[in-house]
DRENDO-1510 file (C-alpha; in Angstrom, 1 decimal, always signed):
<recs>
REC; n; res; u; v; w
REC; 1; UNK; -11.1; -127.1; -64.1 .
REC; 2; UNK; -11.3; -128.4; -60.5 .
REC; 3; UNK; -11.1; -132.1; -59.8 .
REC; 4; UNK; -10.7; -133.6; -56.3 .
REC; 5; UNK; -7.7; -136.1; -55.5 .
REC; 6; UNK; -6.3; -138.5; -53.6 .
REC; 7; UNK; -2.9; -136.5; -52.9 .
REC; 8; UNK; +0.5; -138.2; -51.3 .
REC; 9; UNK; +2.2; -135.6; -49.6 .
REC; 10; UNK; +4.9; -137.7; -47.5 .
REC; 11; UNK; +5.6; -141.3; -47.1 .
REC; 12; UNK; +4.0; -143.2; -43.9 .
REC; 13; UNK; +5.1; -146.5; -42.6 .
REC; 14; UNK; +2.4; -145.9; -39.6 .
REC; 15; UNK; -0.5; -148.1; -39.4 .
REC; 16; UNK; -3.4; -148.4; -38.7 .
REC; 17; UNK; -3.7; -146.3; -42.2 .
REC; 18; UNK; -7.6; -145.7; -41.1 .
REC; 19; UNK; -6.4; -143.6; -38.3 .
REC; 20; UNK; -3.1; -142.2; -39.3 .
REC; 21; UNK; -4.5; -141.0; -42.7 .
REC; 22; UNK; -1.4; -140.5; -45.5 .
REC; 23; UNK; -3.3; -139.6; -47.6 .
REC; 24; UNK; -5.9; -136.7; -48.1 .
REC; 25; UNK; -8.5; -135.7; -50.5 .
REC; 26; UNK; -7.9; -132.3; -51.9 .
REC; 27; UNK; -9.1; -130.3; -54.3 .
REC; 28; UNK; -6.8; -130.1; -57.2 .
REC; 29; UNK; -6.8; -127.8; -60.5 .
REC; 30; UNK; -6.2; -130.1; -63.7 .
REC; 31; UNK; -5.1; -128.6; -67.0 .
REC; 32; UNK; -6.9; -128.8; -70.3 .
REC; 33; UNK; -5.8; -131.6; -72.5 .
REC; 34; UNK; -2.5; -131.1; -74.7 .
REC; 35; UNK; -2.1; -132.5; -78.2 .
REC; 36; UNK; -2.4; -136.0; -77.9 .
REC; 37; UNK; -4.0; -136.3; -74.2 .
REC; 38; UNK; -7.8; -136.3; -73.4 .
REC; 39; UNK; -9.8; -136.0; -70.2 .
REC; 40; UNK; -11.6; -138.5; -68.7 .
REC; 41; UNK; -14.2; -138.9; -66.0 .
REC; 42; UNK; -13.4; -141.6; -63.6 .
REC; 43; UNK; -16.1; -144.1; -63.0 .
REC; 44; UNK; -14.1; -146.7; -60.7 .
REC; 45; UNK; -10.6; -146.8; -59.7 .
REC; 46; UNK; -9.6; -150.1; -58.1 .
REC; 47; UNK; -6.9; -149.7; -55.2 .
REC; 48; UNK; -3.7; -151.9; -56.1 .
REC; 49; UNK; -0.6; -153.2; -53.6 .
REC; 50; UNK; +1.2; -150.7; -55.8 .
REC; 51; UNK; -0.7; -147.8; -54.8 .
REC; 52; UNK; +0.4; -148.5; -51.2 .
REC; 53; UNK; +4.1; -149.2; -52.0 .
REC; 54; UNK; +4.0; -145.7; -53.2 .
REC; 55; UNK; +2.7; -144.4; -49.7 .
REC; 56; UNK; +4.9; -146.4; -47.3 .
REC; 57; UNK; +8.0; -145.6; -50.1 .
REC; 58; UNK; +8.8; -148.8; -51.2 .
REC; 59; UNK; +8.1; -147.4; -54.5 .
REC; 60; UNK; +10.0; -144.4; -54.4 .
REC; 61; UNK; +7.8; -141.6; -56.3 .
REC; 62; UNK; +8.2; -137.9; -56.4 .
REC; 63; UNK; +6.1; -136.1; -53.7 .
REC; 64; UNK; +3.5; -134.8; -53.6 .
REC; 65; UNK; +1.3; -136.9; -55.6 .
REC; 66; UNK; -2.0; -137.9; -57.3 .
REC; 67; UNK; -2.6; -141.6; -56.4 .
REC; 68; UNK; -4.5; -144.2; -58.7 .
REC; 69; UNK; -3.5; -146.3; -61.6 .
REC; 70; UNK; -5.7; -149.1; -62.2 .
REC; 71; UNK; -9.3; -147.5; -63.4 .
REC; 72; UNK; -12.3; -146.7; -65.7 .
REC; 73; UNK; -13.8; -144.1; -66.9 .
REC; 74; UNK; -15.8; -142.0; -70.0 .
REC; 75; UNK; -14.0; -139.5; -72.0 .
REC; 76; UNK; -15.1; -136.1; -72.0 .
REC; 77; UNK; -12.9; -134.4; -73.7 .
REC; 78; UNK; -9.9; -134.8; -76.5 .
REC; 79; UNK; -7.2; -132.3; -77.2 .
REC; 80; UNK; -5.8; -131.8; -80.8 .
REC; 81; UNK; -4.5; -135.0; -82.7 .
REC; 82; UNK; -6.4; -137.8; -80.5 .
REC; 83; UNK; -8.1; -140.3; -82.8 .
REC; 84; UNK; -8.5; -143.3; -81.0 .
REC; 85; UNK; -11.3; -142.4; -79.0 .
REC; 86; UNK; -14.3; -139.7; -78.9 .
REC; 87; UNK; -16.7; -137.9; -76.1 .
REC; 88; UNK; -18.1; -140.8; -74.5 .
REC; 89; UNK; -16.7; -143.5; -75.0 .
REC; 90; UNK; -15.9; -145.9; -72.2 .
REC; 91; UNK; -11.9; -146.5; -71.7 .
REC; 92; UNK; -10.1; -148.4; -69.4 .
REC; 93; UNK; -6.8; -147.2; -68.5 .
REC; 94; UNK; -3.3; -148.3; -68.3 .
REC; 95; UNK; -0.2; -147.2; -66.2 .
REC; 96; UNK; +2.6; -147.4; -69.1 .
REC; 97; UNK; +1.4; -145.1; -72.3 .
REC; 98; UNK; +3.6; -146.7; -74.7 .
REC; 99; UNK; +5.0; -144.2; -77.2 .
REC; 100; UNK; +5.7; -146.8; -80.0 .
REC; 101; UNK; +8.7; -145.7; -81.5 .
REC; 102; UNK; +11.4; -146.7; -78.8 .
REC; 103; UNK; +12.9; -149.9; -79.0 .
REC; 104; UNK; +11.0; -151.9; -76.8 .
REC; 105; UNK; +8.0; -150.8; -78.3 .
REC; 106; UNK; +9.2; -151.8; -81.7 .
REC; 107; UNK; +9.8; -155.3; -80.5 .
REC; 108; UNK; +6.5; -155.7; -79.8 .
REC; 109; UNK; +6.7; -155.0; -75.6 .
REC; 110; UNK; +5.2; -151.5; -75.1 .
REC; 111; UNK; +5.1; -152.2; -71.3 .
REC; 112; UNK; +8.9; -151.7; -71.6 .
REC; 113; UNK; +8.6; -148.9; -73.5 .
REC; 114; UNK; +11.8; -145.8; -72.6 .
REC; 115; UNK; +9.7; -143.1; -72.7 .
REC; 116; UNK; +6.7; -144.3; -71.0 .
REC; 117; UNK; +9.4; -145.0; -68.2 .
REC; 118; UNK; +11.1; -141.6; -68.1 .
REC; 119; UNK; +7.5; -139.9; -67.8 .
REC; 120; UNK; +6.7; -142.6; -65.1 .
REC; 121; UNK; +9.3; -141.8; -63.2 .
REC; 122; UNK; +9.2; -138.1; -63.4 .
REC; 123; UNK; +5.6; -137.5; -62.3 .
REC; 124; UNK; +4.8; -136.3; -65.8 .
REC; 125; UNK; +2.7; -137.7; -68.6 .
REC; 126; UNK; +3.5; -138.6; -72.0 .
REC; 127; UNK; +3.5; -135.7; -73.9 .
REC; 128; UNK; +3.9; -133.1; -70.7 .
REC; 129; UNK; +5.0; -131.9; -67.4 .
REC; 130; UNK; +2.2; -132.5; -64.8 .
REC; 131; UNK; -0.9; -131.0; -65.5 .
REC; 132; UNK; -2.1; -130.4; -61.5 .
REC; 133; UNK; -1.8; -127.9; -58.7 .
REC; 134; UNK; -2.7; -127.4; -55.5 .
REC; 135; UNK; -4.4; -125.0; -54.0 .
REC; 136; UNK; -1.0; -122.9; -53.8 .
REC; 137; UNK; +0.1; -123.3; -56.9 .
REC; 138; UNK; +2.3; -125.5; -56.2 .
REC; 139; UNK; +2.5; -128.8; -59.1 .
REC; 140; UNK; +1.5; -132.7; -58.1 .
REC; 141; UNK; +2.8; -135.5; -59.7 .
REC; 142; UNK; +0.4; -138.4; -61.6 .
REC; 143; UNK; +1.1; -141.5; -60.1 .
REC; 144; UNK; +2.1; -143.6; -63.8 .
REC; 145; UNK; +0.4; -141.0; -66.0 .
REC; 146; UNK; -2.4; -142.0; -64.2 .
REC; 147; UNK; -3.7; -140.2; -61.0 .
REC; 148; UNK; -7.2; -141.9; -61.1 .
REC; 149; UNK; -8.3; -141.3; -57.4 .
REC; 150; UNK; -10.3; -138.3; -58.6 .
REC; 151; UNK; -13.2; -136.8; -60.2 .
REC; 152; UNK; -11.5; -135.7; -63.4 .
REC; 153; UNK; -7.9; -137.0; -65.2 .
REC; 154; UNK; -6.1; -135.9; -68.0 .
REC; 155; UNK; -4.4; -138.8; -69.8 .
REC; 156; UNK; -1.9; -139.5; -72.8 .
REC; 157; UNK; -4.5; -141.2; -75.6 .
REC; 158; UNK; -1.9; -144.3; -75.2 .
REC; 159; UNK; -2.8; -144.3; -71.9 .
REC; 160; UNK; -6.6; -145.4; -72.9 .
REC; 161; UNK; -7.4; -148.4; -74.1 .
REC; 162; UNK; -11.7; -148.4; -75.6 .
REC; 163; UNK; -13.7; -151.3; -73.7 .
REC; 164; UNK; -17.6; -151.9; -74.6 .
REC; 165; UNK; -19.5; -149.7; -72.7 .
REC; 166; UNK; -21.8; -152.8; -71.2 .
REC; 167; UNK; -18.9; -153.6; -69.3 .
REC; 168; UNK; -19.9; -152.7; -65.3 .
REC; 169; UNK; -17.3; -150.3; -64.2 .
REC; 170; UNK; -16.4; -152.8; -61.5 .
REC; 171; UNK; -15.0; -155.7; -63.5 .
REC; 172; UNK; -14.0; -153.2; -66.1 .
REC; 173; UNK; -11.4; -151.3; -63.6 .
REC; 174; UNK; -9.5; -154.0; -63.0 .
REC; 175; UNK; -7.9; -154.5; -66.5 .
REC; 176; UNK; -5.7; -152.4; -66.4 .
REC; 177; UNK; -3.4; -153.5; -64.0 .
REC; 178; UNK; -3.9; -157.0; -62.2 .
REC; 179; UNK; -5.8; -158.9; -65.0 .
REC; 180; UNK; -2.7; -157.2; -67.8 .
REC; 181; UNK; -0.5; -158.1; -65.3 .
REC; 182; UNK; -1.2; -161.6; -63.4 .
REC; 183; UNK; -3.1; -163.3; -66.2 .
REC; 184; UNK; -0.6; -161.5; -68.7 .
REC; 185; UNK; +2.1; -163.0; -66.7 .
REC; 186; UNK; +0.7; -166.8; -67.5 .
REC; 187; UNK; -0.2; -166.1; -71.1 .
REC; 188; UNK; +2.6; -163.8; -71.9 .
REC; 189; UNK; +6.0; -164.2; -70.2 .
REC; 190; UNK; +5.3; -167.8; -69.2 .
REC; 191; UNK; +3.4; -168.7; -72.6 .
REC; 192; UNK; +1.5; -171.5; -70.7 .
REC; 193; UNK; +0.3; -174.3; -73.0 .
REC; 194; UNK; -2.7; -176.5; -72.2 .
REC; 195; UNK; -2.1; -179.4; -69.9 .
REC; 196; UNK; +0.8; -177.9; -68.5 .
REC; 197; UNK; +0.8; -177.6; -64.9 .
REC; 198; UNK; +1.2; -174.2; -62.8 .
REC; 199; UNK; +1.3; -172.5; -59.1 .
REC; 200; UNK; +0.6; -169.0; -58.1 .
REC; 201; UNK; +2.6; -167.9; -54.6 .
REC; 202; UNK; +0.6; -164.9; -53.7 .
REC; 203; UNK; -3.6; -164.0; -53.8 .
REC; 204; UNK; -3.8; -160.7; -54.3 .
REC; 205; UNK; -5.5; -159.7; -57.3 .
REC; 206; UNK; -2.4; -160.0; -59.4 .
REC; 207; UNK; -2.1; -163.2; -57.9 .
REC; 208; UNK; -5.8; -164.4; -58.6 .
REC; 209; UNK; -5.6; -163.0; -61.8 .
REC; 210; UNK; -3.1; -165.6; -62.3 .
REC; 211; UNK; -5.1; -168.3; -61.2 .
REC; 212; UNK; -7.9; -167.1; -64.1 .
REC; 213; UNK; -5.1; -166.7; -66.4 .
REC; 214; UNK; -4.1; -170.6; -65.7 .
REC; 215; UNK; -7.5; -171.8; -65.8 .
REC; 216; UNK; -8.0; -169.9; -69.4 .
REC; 217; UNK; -4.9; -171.3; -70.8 .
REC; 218; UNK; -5.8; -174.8; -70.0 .
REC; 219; UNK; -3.3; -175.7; -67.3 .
REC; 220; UNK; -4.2; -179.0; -65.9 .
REC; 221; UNK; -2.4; -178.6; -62.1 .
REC; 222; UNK; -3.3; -174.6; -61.0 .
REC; 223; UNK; -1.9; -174.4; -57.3 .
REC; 224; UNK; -2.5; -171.5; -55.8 .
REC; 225; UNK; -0.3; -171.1; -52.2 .
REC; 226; UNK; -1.5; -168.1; -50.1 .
REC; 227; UNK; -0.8; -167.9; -46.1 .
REC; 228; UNK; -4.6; -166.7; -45.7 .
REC; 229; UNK; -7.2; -168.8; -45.7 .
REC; 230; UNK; -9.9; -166.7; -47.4 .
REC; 231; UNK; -8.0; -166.1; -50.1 .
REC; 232; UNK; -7.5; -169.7; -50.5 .
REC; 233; UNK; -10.6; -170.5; -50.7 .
REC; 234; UNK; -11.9; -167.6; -53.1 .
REC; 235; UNK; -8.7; -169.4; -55.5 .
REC; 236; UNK; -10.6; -172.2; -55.3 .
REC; 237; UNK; -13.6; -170.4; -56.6 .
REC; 238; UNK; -11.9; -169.1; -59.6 .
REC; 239; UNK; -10.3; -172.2; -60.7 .
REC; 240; UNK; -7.4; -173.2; -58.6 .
REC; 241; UNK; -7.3; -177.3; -58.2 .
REC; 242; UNK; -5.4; -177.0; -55.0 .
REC; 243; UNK; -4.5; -174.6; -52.3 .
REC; 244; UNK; -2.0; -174.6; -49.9 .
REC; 245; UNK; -0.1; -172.3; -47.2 .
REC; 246; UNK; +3.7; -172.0; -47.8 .
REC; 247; UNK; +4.6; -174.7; -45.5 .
REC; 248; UNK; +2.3; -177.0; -47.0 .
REC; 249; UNK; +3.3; -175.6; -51.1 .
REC; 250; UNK; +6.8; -177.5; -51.7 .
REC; 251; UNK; +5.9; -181.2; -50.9 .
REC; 252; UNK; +2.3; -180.5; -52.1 .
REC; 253; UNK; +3.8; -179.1; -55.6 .
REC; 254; UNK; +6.3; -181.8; -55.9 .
REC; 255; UNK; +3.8; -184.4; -54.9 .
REC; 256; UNK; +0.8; -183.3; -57.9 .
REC; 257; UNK; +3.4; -182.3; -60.4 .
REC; 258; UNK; +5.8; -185.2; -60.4 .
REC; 259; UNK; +8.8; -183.6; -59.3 .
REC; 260; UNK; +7.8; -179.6; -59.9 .
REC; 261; UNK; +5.5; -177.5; -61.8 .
REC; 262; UNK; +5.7; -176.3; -65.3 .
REC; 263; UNK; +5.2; -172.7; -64.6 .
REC; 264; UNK; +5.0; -170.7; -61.2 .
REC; 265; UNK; +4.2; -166.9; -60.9 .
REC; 266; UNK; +5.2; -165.0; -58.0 .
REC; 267; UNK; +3.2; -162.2; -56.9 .
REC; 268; UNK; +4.0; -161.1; -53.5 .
REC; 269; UNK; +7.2; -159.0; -54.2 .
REC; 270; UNK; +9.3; -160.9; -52.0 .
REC; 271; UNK; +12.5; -162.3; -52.4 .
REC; 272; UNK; +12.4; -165.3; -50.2 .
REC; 273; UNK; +8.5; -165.9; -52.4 .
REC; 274; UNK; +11.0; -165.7; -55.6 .
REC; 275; UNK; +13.4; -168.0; -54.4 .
REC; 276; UNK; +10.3; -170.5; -53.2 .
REC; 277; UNK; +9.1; -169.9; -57.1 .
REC; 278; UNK; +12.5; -171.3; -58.1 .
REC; 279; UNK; +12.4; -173.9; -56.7 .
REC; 280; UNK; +8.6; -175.1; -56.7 .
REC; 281; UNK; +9.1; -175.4; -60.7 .
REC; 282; UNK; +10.6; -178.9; -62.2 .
REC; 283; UNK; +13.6; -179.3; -64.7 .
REC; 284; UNK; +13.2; -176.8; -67.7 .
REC; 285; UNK; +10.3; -174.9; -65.6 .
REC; 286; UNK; +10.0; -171.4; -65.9 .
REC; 287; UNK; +9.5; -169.2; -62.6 .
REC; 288; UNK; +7.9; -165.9; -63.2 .
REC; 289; UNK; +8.3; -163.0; -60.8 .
REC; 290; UNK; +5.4; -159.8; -60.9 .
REC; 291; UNK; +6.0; -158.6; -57.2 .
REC; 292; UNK; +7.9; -155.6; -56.4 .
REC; 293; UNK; +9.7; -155.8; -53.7 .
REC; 294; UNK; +11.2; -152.7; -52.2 .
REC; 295; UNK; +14.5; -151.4; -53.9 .
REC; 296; UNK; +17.7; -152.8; -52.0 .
REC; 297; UNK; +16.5; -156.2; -51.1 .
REC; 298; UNK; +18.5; -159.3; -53.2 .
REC; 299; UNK; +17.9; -162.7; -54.6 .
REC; 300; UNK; +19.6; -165.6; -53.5 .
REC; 301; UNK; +19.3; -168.8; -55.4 .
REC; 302; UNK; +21.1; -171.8; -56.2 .
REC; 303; UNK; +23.1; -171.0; -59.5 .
REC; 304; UNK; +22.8; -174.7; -60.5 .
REC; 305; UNK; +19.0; -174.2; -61.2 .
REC; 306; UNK; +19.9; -172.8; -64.5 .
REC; 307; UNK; +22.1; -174.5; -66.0 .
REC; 308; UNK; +21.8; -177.2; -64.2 .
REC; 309; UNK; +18.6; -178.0; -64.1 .
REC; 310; UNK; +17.1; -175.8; -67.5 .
REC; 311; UNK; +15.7; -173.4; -65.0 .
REC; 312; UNK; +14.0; -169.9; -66.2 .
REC; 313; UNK; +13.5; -167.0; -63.5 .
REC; 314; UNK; +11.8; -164.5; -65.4 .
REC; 315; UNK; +10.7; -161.1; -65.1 .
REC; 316; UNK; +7.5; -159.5; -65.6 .
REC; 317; UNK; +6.3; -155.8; -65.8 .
REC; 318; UNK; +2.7; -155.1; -66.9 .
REC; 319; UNK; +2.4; -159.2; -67.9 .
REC; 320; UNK; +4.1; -158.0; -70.9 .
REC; 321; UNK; +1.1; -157.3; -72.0 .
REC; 322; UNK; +0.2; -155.1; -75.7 .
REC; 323; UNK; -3.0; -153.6; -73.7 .
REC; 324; UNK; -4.9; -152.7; -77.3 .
REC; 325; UNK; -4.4; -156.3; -78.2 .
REC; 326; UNK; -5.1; -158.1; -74.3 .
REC; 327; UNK; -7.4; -156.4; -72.7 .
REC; 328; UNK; -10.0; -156.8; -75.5 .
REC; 329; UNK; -8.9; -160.8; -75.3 .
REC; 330; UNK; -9.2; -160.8; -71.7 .
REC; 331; UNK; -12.7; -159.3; -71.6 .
REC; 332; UNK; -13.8; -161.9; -73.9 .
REC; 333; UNK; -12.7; -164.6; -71.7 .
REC; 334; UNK; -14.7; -162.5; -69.3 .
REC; 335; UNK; -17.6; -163.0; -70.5 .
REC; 336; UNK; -17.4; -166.4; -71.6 .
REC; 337; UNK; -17.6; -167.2; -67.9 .
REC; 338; UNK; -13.4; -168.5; -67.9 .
REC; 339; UNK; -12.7; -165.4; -66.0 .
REC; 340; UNK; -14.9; -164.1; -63.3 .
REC; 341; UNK; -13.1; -161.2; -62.2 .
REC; 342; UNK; -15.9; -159.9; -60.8 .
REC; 343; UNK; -15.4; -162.4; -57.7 .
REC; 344; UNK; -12.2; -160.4; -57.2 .
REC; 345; UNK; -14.3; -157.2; -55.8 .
REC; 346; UNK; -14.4; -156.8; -52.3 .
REC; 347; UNK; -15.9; -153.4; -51.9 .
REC; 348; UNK; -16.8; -150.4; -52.7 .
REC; 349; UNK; -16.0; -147.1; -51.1 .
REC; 350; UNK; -16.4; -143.2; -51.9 .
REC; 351; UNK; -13.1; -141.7; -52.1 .
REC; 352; UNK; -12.9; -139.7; -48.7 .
REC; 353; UNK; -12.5; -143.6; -47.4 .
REC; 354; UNK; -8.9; -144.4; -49.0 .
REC; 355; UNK; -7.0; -144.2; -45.7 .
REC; 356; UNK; -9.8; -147.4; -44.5 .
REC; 357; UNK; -9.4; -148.8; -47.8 .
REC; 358; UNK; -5.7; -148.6; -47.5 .
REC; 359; UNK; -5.8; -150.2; -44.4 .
REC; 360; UNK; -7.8; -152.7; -45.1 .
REC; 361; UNK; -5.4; -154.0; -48.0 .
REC; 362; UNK; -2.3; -154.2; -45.9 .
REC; 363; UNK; -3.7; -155.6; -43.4 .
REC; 364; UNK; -4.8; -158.5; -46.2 .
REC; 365; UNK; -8.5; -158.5; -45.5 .
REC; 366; UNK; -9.0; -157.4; -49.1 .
REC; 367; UNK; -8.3; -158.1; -52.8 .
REC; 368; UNK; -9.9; -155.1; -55.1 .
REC; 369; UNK; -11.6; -152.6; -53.0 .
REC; 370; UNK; -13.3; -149.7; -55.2 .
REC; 371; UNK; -13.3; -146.0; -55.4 .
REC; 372; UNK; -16.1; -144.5; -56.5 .
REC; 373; UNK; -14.1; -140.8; -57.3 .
REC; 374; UNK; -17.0; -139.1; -59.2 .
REC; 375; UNK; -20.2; -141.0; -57.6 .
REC; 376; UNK; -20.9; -142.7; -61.2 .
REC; 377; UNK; -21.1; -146.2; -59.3 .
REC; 378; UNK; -23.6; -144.6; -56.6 .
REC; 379; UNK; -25.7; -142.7; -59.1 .
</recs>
């Protein structure tokens, strides 16, 4: 069938995105599902910092590609073997399709899971080669088995995870990716216990999704330290206690916390933010990092903080999440009113306006913008 896409052809670093336009809507042929994968119409694909990594190359991705990871959608159709979901059924959908066999996935940490890697990184999906082709004939990559800027996508069934269907396609397509990984982050890697004390450097919607994640868990100091103002504030709305630029974060943090916080997440993808992380966390504190930063860049840190001072300076990919197990848990914290993820939605746009929308979030005007690929949010 014919789908159209959000396709990547070559990396830009040009801005204004709105006017340069990387990125084009084309129409696309997409393959029936294989055993094991389904198709699935997209409802709402939210538009993540990762997306734009991917078009000004600081995630290096093979060209050209289908963009979109973070999304929602219905299934309309399952290939043999799929069990997990039917026709209809709402899904949201996640960017590492955990095989559960390798290792990692045996331990209990699918988002580290080999083979969901290897696919990743080839542009493939789970059980297959890509699935699209341009109007030449030519194949185009799925951005993490993914590709949800468009009408139509074919997905791995452990790429799906089944959500209530009274969930608004807004708040639902950000589970996936920055509520999995920014609260996932807090509850997961950091394991944040009530009245423990915690500070978010970065208010994107990772970073936000943080703050809800500290709020849930019961953290008693939630800083939140972003360079804009706006976003400041809207942490405030979702349950920061305090907000601060960077200047103002280390004396601030010290000053609240007695000496340094408990937990902080990083979320910017920066190693000078890392290094701040470090050191905004007191003896035995555990610094979590969930930015990317582009491949090259190092860490420098005082090799005292760890032994030392107890120091943790942990990793985080996907919040560690186990997506059949959080994403229901998160949605229930939803709609207990602990996390309004809702508040996180800046906008809504059809999808011939990615290039604006892309624009608009590296400019840091927005948090979640929203495609709307197959006019479901419109109709």
């Amino acid at each position: 069938m014919r789908t159209r896409a959000v396709v990547l052809r070559e990396v830009s670093t040009r801005r204004p995105y709105e006017r340069t336009a990387p990125v084009a809507v084309e129409e696309l042929e997409l393959g029936a599902p294989r055993e094991g994968e389904l198709r699935v119409r997209i409802a709402a694909a939210s538009l993540c910092h990762s997306d734009l990594s991917v078009v000004n190359g600081d995630r290096v991705r093979p060209l050209p590609m289908a963009l979109g990871h973070e999304a929602v959608g219905v299934v309309e159709e399952t290939g043999p073997g799929v069990r997990r979901v039917a026709p209809g059924d709402h899904v949201a959908l996640v960017f590492v399709p955990s095989c559960g066999f390798c290792a990692a996935c045996a331990e209990g940490r699918p988002a580290l899971c080999a083979r969901a890697a290897e696919a990743n990184g080839s542009g493939g999906l789970l059980h297959g080669p890509p699935l699209l082709t341009d109007a030449a004939g030519q194949p185009v990559h799925h951005q993490l088995g993914v590709s949800a800027f468009s009408e139509y996508a074919v997905v791995a069934q452990e790429s799906v995870v089944p959500i209530p269907a009274d969930v608004p396609f807004t708040v639902a397509s950000m589970f996936g990716c920055a509520v999995l990984t920014g609260a996932g982050a807090v509850a997961n890697t950091a394991a944040l216990r009530p009245g423990q004390s915690a500070v978010v450097f970065g208010l994107g919607g990772v970073g936000l999704a943080a703050v809800l994640g500290a709020r849930a868990a019961g953290a008693s100091v939630r800083v939140a330290v972003d360079p804009v103002a706006g976003k400041r504030e809207l942490a405030l709305r979702l349950g920061a206690t305090h907000a601060f630029t960077p200047e103002e974060a280390p004396e601030a943090v010290r000053e609240l916390t007695g000496g340094g916080a408990d937990v902080a997440v990083e979320a910017v993808g920066s190693p000078g933010v890392m290094a701040a992380a470090l050191a905004a966390v007191g003896r035995g504190g555990k610094a979590v990092s969930v930015g990317l930063p582009a491949p090259g860049r190092s860490l420098e840190v005082p090799a005292l903080a760890f032994a030392g001072e107890g120091k943790s300076l942990l990793g985080s990919y996907m919040g560690d999440a186990v997506p059949r197990r959080d994403i229901p848990r998160f949605l229930g914290l939803w709609r207990s009113g602990l996390m309004p993820v809702e508040l996180l939605h800046t906008g809504t746009v059809p999808l011939g306006g990615v290039n604006t929308a892309l624009e608009e979030l590296a400019s840091g005007r927005a948090i979640r913008q929203v495609l709307d690929p197959s006019g479901m949010l419109a109709a």
